[in-house]
KEVORO-830273 format. One record per residue (C-alpha): x, y, z; residue number from 0. Coordinates in nm, 4 decimals. Layout:
BEGIN
[[X Y Z] NUM] ...
//
This chain:
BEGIN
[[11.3066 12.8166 8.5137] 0] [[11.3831 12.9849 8.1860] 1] [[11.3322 12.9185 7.8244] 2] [[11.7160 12.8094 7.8025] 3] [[11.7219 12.5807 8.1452] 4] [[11.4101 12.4010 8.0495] 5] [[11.5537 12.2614 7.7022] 6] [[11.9089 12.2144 7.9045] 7] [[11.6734 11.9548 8.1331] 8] [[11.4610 11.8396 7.8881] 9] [[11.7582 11.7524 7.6654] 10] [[11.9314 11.5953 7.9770] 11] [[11.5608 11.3958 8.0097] 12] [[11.5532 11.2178 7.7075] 13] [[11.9213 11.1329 7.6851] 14] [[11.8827 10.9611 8.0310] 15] [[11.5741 10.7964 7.8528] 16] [[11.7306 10.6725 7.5317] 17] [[11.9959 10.5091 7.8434] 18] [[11.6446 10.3361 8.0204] 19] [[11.5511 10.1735 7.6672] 20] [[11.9218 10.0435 7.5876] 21] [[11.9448 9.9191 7.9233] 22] [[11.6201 9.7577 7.9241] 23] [[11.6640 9.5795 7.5671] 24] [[12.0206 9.4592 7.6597] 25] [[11.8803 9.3093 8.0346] 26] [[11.6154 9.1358 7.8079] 27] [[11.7978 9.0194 7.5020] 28] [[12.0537 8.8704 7.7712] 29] [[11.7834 8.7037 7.9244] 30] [[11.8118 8.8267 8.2432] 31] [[11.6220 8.6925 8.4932] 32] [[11.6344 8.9601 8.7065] 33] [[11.2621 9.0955 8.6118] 34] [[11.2131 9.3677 8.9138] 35] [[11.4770 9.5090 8.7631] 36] [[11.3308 9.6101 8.4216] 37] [[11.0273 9.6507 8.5841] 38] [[11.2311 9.8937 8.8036] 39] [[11.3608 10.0610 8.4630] 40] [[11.0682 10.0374 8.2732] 41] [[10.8764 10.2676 8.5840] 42] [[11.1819 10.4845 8.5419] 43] [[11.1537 10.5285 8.1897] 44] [[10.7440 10.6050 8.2326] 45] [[10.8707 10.8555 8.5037] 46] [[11.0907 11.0443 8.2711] 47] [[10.8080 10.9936 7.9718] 48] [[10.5688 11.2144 8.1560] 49] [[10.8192 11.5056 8.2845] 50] [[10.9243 11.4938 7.9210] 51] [[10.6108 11.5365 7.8535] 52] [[10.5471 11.8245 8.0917] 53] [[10.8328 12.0416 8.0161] 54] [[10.7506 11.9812 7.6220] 55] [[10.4147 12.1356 7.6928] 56] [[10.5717 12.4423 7.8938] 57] [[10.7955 12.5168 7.5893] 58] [[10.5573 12.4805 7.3135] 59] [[10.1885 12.5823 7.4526] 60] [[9.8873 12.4919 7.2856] 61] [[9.7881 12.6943 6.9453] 62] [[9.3744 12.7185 6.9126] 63] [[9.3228 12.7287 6.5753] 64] 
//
């Protein structure tokens, strides 16, 4: 992938992201009771934490000072 895709997916990433946290503060301010489904979110969020995490490395590679 390019320069241009990879901040296309890693923009796409974290909006999907910011959607995992709302979802998963809304199921537990509502008091769901439905926990394997945060727990099903909240791996789902870690997921998309690390490829974040990947691509953000790929873009901006480490200086040595």
């Amino acid at each position: 992938m390019n320069e241009q895709e990879l901040t296309r997916n890693l923009e796409l990433l974290r909006s999907e992201h910011r959607d995992l946290d709302a979802a998963i503060t809304a199921l537990s301010e509502a008091g769901s009771s439905d926990q394997l489904q945060i727990a099903r979110l909240k791996k789902r969020k870690l997921r998309l934490k690390d490829q974040i995490a990947i691509i953000e490395d790929t873009l901006l590679p480490d200086i040595i000072a």
